[in-house]
Biotite code that builds the C-alpha atoms (Angstrom):
import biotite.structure as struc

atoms = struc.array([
    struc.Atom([54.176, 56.649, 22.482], chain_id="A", res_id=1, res_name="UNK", atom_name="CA", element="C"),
    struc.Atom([53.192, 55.692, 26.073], chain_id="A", res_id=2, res_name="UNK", atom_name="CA", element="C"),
    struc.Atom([49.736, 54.510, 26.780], chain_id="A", res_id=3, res_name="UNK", atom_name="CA", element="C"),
    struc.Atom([47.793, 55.633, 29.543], chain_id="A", res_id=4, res_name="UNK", atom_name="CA", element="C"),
    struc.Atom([45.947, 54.168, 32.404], chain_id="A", res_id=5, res_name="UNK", atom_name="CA", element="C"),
    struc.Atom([43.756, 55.969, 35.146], chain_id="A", res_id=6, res_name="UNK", atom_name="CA", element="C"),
    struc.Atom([43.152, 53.728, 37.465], chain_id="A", res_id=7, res_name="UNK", atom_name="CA", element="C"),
    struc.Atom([40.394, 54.580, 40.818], chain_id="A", res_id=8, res_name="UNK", atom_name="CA", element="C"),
    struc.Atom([38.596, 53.095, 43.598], chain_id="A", res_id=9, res_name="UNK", atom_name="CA", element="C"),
    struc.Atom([35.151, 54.074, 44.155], chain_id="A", res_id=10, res_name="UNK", atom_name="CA", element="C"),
    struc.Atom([34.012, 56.513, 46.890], chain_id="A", res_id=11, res_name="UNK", atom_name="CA", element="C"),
    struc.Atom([33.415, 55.509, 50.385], chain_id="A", res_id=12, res_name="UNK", atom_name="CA", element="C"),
    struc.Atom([30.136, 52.969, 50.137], chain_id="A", res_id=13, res_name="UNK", atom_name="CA", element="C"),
    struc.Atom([28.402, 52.543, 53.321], chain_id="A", res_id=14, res_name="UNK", atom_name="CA", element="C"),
    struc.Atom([27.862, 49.026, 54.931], chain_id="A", res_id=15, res_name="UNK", atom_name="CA", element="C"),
    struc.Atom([25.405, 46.732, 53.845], chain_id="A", res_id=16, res_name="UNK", atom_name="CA", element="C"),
    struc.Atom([24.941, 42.904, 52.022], chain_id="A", res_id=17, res_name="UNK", atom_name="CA", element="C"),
    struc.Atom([25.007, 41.762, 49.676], chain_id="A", res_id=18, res_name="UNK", atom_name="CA", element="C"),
    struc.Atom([28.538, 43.315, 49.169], chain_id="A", res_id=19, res_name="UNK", atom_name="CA", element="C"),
    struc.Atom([27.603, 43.732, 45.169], chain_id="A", res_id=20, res_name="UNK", atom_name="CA", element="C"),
    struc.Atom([24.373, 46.436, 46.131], chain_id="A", res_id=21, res_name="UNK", atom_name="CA", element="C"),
    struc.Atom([26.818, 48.363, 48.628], chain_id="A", res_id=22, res_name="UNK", atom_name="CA", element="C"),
    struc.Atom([25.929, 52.199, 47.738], chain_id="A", res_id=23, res_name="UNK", atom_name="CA", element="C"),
    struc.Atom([27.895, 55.245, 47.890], chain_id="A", res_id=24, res_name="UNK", atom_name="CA", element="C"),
    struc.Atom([27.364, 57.558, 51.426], chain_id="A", res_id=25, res_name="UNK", atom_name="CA", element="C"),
    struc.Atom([26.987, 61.345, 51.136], chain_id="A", res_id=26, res_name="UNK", atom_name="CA", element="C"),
    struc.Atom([30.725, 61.189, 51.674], chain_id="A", res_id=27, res_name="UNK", atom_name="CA", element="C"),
    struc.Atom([31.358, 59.062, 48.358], chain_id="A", res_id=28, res_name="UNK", atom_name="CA", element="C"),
    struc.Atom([29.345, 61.289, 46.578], chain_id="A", res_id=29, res_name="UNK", atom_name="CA", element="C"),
    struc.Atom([31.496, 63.961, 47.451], chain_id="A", res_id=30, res_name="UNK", atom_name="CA", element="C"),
    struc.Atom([34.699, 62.743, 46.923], chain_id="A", res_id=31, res_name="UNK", atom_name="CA", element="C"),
    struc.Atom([33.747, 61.216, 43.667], chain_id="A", res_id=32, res_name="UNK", atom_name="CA", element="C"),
    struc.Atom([32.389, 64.627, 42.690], chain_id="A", res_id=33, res_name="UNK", atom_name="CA", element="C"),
    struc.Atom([35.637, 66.104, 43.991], chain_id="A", res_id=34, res_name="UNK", atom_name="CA", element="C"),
    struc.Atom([38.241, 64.112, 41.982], chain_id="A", res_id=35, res_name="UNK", atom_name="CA", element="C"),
    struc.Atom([35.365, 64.355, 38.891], chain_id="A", res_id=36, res_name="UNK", atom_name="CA", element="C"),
    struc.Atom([36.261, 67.919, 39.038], chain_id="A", res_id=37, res_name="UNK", atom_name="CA", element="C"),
    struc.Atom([39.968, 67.658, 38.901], chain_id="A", res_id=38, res_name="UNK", atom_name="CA", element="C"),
    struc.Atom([39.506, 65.080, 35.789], chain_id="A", res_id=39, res_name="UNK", atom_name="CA", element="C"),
    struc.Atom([37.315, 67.559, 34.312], chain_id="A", res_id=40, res_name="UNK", atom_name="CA", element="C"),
    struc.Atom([39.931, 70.212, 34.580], chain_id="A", res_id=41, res_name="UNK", atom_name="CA", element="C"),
    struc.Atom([42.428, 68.134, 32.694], chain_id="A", res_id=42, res_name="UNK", atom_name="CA", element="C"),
    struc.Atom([43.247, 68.982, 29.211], chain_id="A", res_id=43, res_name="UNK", atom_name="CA", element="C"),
    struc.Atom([44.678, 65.742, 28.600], chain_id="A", res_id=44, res_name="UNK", atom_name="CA", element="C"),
    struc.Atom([42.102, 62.883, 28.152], chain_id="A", res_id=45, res_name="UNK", atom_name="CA", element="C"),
    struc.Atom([40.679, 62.918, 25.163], chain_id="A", res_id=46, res_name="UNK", atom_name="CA", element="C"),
    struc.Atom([39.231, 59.786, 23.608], chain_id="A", res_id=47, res_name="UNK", atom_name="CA", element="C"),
    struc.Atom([39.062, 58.890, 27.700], chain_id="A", res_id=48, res_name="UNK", atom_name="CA", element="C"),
    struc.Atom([36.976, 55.209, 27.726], chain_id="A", res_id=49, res_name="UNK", atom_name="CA", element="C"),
    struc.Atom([35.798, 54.583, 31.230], chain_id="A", res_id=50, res_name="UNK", atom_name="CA", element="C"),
    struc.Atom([35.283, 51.390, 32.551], chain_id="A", res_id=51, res_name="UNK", atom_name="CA", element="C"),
    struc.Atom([33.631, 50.346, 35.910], chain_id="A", res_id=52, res_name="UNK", atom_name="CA", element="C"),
    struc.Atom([33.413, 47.402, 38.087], chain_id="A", res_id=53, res_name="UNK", atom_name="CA", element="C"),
    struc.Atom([29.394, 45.858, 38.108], chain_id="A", res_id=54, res_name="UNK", atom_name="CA", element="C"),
    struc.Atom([29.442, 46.675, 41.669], chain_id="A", res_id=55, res_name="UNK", atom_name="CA", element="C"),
    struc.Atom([26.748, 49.888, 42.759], chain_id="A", res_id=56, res_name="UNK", atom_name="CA", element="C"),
    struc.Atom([29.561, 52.227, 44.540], chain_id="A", res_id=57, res_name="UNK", atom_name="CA", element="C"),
    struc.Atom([31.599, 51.393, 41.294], chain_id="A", res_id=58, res_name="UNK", atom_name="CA", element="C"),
    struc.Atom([29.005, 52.365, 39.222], chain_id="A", res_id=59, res_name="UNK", atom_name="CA", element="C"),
    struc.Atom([27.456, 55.045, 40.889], chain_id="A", res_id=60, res_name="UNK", atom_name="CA", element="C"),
    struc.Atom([31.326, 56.408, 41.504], chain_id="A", res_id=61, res_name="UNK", atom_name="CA", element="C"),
    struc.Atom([31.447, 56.192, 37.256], chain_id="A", res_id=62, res_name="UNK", atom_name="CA", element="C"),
    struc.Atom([28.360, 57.588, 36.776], chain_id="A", res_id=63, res_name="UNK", atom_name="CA", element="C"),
    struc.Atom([29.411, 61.060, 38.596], chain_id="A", res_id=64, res_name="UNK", atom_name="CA", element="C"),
    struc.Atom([32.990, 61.161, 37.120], chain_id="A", res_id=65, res_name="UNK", atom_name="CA", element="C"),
    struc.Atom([31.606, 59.875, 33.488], chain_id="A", res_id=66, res_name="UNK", atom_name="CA", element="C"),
    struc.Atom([29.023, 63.639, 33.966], chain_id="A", res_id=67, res_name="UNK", atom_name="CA", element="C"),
    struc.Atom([31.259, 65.689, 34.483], chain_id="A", res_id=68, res_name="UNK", atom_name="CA", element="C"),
    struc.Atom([33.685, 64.312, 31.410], chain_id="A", res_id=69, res_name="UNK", atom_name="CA", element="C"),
    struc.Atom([30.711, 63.771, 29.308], chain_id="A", res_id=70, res_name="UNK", atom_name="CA", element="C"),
    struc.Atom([31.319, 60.238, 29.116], chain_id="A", res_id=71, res_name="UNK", atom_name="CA", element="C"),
    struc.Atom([29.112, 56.864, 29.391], chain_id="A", res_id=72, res_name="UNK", atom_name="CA", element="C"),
    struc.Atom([30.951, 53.957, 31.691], chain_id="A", res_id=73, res_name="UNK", atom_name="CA", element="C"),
    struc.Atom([31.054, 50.937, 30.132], chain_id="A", res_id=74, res_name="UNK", atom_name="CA", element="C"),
    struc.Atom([30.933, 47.911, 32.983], chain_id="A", res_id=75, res_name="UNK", atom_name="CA", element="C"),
    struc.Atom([33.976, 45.070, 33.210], chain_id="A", res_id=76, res_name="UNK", atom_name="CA", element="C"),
    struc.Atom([32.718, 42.072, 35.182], chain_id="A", res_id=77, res_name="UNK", atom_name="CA", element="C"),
    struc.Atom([36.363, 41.110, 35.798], chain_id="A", res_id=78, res_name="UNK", atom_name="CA", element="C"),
    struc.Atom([37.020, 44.572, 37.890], chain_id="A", res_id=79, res_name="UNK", atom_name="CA", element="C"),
    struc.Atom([35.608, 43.533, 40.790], chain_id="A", res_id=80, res_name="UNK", atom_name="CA", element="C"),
    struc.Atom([37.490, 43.033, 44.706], chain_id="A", res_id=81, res_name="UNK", atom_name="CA", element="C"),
    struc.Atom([38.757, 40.126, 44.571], chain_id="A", res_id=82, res_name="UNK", atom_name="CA", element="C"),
    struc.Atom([39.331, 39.169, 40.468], chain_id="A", res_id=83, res_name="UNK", atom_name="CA", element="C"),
    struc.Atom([42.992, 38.427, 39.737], chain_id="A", res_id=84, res_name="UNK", atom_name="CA", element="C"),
    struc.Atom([45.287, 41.221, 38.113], chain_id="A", res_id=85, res_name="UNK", atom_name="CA", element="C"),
    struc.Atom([46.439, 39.546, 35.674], chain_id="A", res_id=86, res_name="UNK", atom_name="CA", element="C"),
    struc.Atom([43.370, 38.882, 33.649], chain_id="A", res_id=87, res_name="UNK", atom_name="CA", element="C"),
    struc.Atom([42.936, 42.982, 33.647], chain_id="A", res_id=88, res_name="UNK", atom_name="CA", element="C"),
    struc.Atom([46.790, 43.456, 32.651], chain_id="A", res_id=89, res_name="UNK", atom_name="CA", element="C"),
    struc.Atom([45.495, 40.934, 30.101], chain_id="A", res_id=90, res_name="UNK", atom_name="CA", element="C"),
    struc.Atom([42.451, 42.637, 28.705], chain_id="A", res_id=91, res_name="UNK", atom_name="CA", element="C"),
    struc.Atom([44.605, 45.923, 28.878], chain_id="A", res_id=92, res_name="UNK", atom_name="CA", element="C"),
    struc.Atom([47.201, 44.085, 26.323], chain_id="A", res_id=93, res_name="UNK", atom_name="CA", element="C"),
    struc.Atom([44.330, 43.452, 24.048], chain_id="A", res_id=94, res_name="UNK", atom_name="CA", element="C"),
    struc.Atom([43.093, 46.649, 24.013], chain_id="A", res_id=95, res_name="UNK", atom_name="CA", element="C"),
    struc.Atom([43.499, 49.099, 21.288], chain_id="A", res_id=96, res_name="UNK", atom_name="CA", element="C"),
    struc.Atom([45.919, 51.669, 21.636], chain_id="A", res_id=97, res_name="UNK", atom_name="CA", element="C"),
    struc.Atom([45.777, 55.465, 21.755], chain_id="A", res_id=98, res_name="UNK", atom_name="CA", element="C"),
    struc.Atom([43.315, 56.070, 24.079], chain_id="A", res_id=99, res_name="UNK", atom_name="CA", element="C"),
    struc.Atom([43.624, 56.835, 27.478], chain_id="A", res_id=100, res_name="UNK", atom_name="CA", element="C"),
    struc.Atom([41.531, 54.164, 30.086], chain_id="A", res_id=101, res_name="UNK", atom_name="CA", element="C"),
    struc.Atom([40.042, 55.178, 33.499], chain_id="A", res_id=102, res_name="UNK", atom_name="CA", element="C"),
    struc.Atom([39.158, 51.672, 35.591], chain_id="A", res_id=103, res_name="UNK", atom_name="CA", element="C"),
    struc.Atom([36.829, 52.721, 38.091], chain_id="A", res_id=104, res_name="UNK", atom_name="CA", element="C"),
    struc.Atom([37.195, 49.787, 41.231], chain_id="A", res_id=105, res_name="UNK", atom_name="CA", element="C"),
    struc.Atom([37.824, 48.364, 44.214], chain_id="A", res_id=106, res_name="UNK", atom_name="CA", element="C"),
    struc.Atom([40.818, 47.209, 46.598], chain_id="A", res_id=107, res_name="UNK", atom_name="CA", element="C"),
    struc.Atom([42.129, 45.151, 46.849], chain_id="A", res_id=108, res_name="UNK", atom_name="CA", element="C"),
    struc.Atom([42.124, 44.368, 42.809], chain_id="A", res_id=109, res_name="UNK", atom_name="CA", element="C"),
    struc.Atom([43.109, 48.876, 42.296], chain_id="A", res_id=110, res_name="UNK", atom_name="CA", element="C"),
    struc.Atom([46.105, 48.256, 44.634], chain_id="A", res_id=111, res_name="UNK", atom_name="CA", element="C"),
    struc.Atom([47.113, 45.041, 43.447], chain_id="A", res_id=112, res_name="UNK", atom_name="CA", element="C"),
    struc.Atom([46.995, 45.994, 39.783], chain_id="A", res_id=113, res_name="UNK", atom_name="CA", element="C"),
    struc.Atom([48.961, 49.038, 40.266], chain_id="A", res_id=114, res_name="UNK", atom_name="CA", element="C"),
    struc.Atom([51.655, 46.732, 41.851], chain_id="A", res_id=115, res_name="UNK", atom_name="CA", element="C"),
    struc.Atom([51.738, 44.416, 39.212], chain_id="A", res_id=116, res_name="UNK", atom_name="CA", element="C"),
    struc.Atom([52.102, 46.884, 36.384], chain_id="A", res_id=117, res_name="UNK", atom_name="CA", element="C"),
    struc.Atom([54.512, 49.110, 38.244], chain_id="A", res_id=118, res_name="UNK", atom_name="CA", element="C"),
    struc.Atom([56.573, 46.393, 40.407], chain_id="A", res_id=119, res_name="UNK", atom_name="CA", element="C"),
    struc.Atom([55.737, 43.545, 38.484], chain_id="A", res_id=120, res_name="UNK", atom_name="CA", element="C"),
    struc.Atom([54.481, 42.066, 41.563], chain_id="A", res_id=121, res_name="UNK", atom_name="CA", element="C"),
    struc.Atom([50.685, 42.300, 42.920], chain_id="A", res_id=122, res_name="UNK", atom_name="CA", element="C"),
    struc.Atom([51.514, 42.309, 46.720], chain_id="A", res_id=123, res_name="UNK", atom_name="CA", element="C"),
    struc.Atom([53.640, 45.444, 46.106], chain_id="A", res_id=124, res_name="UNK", atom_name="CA", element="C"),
    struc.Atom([50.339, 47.649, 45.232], chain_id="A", res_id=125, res_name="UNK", atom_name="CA", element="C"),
    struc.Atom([49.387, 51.362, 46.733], chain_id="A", res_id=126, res_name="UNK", atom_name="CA", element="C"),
    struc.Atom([47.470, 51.475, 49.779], chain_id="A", res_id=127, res_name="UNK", atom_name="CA", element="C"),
    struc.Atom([44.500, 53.272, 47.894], chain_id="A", res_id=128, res_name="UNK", atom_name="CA", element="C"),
    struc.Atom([42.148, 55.600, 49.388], chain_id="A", res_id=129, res_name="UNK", atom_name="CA", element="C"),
    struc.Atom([37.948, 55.895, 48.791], chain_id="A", res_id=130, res_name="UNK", atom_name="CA", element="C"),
    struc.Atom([38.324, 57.624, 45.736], chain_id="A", res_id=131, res_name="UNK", atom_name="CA", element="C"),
    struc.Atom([41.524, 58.123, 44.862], chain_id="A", res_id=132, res_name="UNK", atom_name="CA", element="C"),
    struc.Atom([43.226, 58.195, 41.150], chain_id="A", res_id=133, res_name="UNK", atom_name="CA", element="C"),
    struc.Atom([46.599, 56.360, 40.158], chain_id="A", res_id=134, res_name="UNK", atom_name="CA", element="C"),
    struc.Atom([47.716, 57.030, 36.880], chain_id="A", res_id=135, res_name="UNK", atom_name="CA", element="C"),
    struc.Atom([50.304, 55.129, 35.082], chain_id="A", res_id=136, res_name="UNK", atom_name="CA", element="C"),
    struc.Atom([52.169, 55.289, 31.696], chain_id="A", res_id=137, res_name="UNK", atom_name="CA", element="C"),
    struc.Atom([53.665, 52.444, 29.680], chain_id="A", res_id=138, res_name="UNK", atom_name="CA", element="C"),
    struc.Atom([54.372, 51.286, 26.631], chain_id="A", res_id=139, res_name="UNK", atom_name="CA", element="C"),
    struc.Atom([53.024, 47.736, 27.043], chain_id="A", res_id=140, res_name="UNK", atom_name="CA", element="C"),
    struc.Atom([50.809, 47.257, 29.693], chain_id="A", res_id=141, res_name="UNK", atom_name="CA", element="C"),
    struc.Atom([52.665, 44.174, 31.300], chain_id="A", res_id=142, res_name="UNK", atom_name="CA", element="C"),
    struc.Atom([53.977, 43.428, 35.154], chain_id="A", res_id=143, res_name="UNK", atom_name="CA", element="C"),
    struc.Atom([56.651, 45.492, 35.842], chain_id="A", res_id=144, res_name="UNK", atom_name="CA", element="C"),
    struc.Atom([56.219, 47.457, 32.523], chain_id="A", res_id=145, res_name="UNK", atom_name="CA", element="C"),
    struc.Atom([54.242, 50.313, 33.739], chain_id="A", res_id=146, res_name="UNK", atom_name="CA", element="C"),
    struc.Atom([55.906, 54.083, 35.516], chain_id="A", res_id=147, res_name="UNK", atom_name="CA", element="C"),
    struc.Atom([53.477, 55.746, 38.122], chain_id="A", res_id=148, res_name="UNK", atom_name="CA", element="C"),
    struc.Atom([52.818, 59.397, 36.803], chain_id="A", res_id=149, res_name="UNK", atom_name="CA", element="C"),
    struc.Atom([51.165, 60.870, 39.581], chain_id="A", res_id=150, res_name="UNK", atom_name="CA", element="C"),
    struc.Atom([48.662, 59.592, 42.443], chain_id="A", res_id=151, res_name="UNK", atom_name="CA", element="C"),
    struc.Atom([46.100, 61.823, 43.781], chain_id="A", res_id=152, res_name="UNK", atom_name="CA", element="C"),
    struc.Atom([42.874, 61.263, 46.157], chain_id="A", res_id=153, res_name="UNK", atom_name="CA", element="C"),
    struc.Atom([40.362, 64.261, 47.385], chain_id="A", res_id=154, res_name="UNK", atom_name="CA", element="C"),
    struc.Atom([42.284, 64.932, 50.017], chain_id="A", res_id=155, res_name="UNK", atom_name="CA", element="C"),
    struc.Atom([45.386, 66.321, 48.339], chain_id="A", res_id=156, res_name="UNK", atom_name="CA", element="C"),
    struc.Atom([43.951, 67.301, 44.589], chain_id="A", res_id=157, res_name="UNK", atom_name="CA", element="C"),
    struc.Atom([44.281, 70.703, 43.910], chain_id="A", res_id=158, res_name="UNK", atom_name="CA", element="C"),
    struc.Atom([40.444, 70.543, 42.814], chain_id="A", res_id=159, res_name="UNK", atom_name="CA", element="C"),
    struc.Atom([37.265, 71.407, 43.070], chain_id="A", res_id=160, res_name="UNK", atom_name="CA", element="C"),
])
C-alpha cells in the first residue's frame, strides 16, 4: 500500500531578521486558514502526524492547519530553507509506515524535496507558492520513487 506525504510551505511571512523569527502577515494567516479548511474537509487523513520546520511562519502556519485537524505539530530541525533533501527523504525511510505525514516548510527545501522524490533529482522541484500543498504517494519514499497526486495552493482549492 502506498504511503503518503503532504508536503507545504508556510504562508506568506512578512520581512524581518533574524530570518528564523520571520512571522506570518494577515495574508499568511489567511491562506494558511484557507488550505486548513480544505485539509479539514478531507476524509482521508487519518492518523495525519504533522511536522513543522522550527522557523515562526512554519510554526505559526502548523499551528492554524494542526486546529482545524485537531492535531499538535511536532517540530523537525532539519526542515528548514536551506537543509539538504536527502536527510528528510532519509528520516521519511525511517519512519513508520501507515500514516499519512504533512511537512509544513519552506523553499527552497518544499520544492527541492518534491523534486527529489518525484524526479529523483532536487533541482527538478515545483515552484511552490506561500501556502501551497503537494501531495505525493509512494511506496518507498526514495529519489525518483515518489508519484505527485495532486498540488493545490489557496488560490485554486476548491475550499473554504
Amino acid at each position: 500500500m502506498a504511503e503518503r506525504l503532504l508536503i507545504m510551505r508556510h504562508g506568506e511571512a512578512g520581512p524581518g531578521a533574524p530570518d528564523a523569527e520571520r512571522e506570518l502577515t494577515a495574508r499568511g494567516r489567511r491562506e494558511a486558514e484557507r488550505m486548513a479548511a480544505w485539509l479539514a474537509e478531507r476524509d482521508d487523513l487519518a492518523g495525519l502526524r504533522l511536522m513543522a520546520s522550527p522557523y515562526r511562519r512554519a510554526r505559526q502556519t502548523a499551528a492554524i492547519v494542526g486546529e482545524a485537524l485537531g492535531l499538535e505539530a511536532e517540530a523537525l530541525s532539519f526542515i528548514t530553507p536551506d537543509d539538504p533533501p536527502r536527510a528528510v527523504a532519509d528520516w521519511l525511510l525511517a519512519q513508520p509506515q501507515g500514516r499519512p505525514l504533512l511537512l509544513v516548510s519552506h523553499m527552497p527545501l518544499v520544492g527541492a524535496l518534491t523534486g527529489l522524490l518525484v524526479e529523483g533529482r532536487a533541482d527538478r522541484g515545483l515552484g511552490f507558492p506561500t501556502a501551497a500543498v503537494a501531495e505525493l504517494e509512494a511506496d518507498v519514499w526514495a529519489a525518483g520513487c515518489a508519484r505527485l497526486v495532486e498540488f493545490v495552493s489557496p488560490a485554486t482549492c476548491d475550499c473554504g
